[in-house]
C-alpha positions in Angstrom: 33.8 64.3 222.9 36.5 62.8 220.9 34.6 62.9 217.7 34.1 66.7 218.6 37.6 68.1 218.6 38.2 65.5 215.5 35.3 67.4 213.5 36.8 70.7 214.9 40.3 70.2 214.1 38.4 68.9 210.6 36.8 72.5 210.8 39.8 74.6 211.5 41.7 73.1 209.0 39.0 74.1 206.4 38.5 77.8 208.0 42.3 78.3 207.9 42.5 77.6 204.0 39.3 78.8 203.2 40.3 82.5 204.4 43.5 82.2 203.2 42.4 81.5 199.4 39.8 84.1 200.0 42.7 86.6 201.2 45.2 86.3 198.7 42.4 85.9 196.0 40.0 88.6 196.8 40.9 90.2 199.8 38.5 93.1 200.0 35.4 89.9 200.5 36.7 89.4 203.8 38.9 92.3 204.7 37.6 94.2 207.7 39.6 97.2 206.8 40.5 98.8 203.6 43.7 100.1 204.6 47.6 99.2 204.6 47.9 99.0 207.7 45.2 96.2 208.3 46.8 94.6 205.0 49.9 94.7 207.2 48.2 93.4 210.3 46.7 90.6 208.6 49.7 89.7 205.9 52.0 88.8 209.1 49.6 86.0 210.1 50.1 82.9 207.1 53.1 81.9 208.6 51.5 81.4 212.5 48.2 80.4 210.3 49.8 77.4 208.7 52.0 76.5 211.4 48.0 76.4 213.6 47.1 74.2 209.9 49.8 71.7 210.4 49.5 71.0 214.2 45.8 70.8 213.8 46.5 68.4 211.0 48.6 66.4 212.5 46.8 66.7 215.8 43.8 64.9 213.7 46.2 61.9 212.1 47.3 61.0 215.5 44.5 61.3 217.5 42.4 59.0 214.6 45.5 56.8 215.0 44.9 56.7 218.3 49.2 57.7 219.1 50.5 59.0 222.0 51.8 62.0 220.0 48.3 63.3 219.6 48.4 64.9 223.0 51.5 66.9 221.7 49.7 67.8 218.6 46.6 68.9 220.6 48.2 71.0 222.8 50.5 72.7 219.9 47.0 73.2 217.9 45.5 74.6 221.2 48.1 77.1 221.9 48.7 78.1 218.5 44.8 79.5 218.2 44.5 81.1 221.7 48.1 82.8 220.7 46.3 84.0 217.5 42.9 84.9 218.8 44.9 86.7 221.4 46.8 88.9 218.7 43.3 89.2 216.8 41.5 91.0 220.0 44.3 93.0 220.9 44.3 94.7 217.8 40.9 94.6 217.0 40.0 96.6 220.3 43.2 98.7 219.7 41.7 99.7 216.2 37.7 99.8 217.1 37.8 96.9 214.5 34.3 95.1 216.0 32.6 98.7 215.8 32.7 98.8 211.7 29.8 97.3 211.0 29.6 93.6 209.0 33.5 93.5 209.0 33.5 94.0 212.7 31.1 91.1 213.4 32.8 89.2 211.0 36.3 89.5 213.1 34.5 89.2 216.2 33.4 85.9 215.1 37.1 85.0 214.1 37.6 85.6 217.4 35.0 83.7 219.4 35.5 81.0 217.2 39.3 80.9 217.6 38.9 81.2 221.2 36.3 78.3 222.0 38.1 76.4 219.5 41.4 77.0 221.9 40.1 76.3 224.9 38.0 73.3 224.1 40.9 72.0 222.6 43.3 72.5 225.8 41.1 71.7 228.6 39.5 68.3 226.3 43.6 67.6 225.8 45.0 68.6 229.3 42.2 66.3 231.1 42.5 63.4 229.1 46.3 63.2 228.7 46.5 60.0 230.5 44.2 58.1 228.0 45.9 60.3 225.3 49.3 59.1 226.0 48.2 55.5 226.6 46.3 55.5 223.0 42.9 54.9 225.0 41.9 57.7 223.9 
């Protein structure tokens, strides 16, 4: 299971830089809104988006290292996406976002993802902290 999270914090690494190219580049490819208010919405998330990039990151070089720190990093990574996918739902069922046809599949997707991601992270993290912090992990 190990090798798992490493390929997903690999994965969310690439998703989170991958959109964000995508967003600042050509916005309307992956926008699921055409308005300024969703531009809004989504411009407030790079910030929380690379702060989820570093910890997952780092998360990554210390678990590969095999460091006590990578339980740290796991659980910052963890938290950091289920905050996010947690903003992302609100708003998407506030807005009937997941109703508008491709771009509402496409965020629910952000979501799901961000959510398994979250949770497999945490729980995989929370239940093998004791190998974690010994570097047996």
């Amino acid at each position: 299971m190990r090798r798992t999270i490493q390929g997903m914090l690999v994965i969310a690494v690439i998703l989170d830089i991958t959109y964000w190219s995508l967003w600042f580049v050509d916005r309307d490819s992956i926008a699921s809104e055409h308005n300024q208010a969703y531009y809004d919405f989504e411009n407030a998330f790079p910030l929380a988006d690379l702060w989820l990039g570093i910890a997952c990151a780092a998360a990554l070089v210390t678990l590969a290292r095999r460091q006590p720190a990578a339980l740290f990093w796991l659980l910052c990574s963890g938290s950091a996406a289920l905050y996010l996918g947690c903003m992302d739902l609100l708003y998407d069922l506030e807005h009937g976002i997941f109703a508008k046809g491709f771009g509402g599949a496409f965020e629910a997707a952000i979501v799901v993802v961000t959510w398994i991601f979250a949770l497999t992270v945490l729980r995989w993290s929370w239940r093998n902290r004791a190998a974690l912090l010994s570097g047996a992990a």
